[in-house]
C-alpha positions as CSV (number, residue, x, y, z in Angstrom):
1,X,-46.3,45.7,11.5
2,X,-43.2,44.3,10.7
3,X,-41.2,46.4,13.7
4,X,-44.3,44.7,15.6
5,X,-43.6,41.4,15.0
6,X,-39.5,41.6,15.6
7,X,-40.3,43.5,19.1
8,X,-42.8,40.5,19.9
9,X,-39.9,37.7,18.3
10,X,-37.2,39.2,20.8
11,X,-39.7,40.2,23.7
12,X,-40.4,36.0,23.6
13,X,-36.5,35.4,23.8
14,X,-36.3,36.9,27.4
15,X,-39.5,37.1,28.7
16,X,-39.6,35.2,32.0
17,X,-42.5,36.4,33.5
18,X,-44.5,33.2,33.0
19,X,-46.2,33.8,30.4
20,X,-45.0,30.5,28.8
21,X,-42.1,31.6,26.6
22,X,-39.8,30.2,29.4
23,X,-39.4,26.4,28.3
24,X,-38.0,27.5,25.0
25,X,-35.0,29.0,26.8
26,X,-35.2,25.9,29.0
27,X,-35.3,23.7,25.8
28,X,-31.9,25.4,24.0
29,X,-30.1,25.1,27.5
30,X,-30.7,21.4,27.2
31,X,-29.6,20.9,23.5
32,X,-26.1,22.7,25.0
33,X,-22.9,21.1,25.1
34,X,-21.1,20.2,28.3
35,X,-18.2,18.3,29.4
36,X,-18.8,15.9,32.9
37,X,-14.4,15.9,33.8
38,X,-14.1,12.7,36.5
39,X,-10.6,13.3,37.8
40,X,-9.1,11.1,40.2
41,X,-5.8,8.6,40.5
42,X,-5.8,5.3,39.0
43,X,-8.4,2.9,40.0
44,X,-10.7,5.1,41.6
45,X,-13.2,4.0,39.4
46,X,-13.6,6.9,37.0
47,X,-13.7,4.7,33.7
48,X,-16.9,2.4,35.9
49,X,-18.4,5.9,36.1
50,X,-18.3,7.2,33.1
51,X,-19.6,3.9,31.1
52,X,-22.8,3.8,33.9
53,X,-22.9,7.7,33.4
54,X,-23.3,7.6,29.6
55,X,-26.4,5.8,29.0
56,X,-28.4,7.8,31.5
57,X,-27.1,10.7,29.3
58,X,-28.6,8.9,26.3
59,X,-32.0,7.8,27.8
60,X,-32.3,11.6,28.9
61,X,-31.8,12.5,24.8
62,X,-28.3,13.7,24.8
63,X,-25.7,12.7,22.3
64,X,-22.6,11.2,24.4
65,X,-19.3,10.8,23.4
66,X,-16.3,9.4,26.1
67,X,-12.9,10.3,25.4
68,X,-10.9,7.6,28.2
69,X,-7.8,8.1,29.3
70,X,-5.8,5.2,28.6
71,X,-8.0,4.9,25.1
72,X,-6.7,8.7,24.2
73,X,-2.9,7.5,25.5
74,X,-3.3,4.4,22.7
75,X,-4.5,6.5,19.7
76,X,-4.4,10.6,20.4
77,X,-1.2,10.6,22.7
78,X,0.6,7.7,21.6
79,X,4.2,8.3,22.2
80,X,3.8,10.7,25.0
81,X,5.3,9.8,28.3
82,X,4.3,10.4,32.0
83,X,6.2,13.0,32.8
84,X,4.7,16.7,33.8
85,X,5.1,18.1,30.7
86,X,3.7,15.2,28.5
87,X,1.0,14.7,31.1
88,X,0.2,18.2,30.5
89,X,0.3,17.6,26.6
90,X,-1.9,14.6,26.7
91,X,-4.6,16.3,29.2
92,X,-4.7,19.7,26.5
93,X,-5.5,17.1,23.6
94,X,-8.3,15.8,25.9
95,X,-9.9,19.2,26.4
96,X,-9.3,20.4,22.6
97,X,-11.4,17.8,21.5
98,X,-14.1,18.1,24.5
99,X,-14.2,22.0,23.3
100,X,-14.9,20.8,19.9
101,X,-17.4,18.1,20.9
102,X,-19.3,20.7,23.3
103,X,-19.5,23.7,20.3
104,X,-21.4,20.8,18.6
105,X,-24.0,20.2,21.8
106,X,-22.5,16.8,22.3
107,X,-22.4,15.6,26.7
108,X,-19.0,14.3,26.8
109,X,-17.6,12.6,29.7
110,X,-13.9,12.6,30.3
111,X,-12.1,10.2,32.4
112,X,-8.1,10.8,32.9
113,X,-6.2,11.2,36.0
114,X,-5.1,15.1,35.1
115,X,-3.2,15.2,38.1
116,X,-2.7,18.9,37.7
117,X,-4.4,21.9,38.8
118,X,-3.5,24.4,36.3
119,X,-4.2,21.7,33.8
120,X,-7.5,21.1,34.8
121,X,-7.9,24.9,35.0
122,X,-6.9,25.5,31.5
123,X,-9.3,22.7,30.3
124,X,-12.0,24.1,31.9
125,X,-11.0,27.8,30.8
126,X,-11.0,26.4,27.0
127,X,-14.1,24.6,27.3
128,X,-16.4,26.7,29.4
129,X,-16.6,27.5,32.8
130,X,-20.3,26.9,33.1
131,X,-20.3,23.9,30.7
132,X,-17.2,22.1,32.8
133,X,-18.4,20.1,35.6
134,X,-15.6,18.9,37.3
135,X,-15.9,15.7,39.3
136,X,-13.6,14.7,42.0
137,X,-13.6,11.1,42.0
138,X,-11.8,10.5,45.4
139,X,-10.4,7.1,47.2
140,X,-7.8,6.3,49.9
141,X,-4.6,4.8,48.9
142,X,-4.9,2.2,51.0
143,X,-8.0,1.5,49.1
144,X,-6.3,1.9,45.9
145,X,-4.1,-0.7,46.9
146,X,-6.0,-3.4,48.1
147,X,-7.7,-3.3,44.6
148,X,-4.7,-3.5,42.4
149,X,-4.5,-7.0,41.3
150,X,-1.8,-6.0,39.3
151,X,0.2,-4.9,42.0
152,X,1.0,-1.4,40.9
153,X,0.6,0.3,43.8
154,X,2.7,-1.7,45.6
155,X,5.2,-1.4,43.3
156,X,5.2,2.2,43.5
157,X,5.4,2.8,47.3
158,X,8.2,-0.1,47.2
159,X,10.0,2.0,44.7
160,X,10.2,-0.1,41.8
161,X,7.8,2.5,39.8
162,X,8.6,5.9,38.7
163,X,6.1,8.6,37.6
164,X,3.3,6.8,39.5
165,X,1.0,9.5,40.0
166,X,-0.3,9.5,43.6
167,X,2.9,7.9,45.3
168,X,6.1,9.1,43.3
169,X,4.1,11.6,41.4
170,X,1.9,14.2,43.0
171,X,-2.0,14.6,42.3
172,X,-3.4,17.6,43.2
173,X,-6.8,17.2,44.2
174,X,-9.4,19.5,43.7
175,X,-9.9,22.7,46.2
176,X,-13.3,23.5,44.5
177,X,-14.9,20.5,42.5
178,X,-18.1,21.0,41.4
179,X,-18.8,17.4,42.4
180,X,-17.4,15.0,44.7
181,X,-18.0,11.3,44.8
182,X,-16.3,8.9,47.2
183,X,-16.0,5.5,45.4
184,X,-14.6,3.6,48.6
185,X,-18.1,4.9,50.8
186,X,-20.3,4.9,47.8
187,X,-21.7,2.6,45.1
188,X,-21.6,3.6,41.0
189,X,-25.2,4.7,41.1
190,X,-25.0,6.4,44.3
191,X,-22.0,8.7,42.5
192,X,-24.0,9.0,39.0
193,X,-27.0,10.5,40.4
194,X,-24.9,12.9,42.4
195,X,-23.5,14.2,39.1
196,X,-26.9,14.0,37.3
197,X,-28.6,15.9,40.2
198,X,-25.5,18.4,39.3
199,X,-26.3,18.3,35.2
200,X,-30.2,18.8,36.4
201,X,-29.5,21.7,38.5
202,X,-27.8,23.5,35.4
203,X,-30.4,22.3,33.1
204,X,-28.6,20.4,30.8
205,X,-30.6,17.2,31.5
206,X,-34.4,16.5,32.8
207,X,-35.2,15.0,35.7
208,X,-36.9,11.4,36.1
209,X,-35.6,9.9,33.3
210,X,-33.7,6.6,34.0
211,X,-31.8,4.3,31.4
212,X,-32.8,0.8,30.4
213,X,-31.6,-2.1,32.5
């Protein structure tokens, strides 16, 4: 009897022949960390997504947690400096702690420039492939420019900036992004239910479930 009932207890685990034993597998794939990684150069709008992206995470019961560029810069990277190396530095501490965050089924959005393809590589090597969703968060430069109020941009092309990613410094863009949203042709919800419709196809959120207004 007992060799019975451990035969019937892993037969349950895989059995996907309909015979109702499926939406447990489909409930533990939704209780599994992931990380959302918006990359994109400044101002694209990948901090706007993120904070509209979170509570629809929440409202579909996942625990979120937002690790923000320039909020990691001020407390995790303090010190560190734009060059490639302590760009590559700061964009390791971000996927350290998104590894650690995913191991403990958390949905974490991260939203940094990570101008680098090997970075973003590595990130997504040391936190899963199937649990990285990387989102290309893409705009024109022109764009970019016109919505500087602070002038940056401007700056930059003029040559009064170094290190500024996107004019003096490269950004490689995603070949292969598992998402891309355009925020110059698109609005903020049009780009968070493109990634959602991306979480839902991977089952690591339901479907139909909006967030409070």
């Amino acid at each position: 009897m007992r060799g019975v009932l451990v035969r019937a207890r892993c037969h349950a685990a895989v059995d996907r022949t309909g015979s109702g034993r499926y939406p447990l597998r489909k409930e533990l794939q939704l209780n599994q960390g992931f990380t959302v990684w918006l990359t994109g150069l400044s101002g694209a709008g990948k901090s706007t997504i993120a904070e509209r992206l979170a509570p629809e995470l929440t409202a579909r019961g996942r625990k979120v947690e937002v690790l923000d560029g320039d909020e990691v810069r001020t407390h995790l990277s303090k010190g560190l400096g734009f060059s490639r190396e302590d760009r590559d530095i700061n964009i390791g501490r971000i996927s350290f702690v998104a590894s650690l965050l995913v191991k403990h089924g958390a949905a974490v959005i991260t939203a940094a420039i990570s101008p680098y393809a090997q970075a973003r590589a590595e990130a997504r090597e040391r936190i899963g492939g199937s649990q990285f969703v990387e989102v290309y968060v893409r705009c024109s430069l022109s764009e970019l420019t016109r919505r500087d109020v602070k002038g940056l941009y401007a700056k930059a092309i003029a040559g009064e900036l170094k290190h500024f990613t996107g004019v003096s410094d490269p950004y490689e863009a995603p070949e292969n992004p598992d998402v891309v949203v355009d925020s110059e042709r698109e609005s903020v919800e049009e780009s968070v239910s493109k990634i959602l419709s991306e979480l839902e196809s991977r089952g690591y959120v339901s479907a139909g479930v909006k967030a409070a207004v």
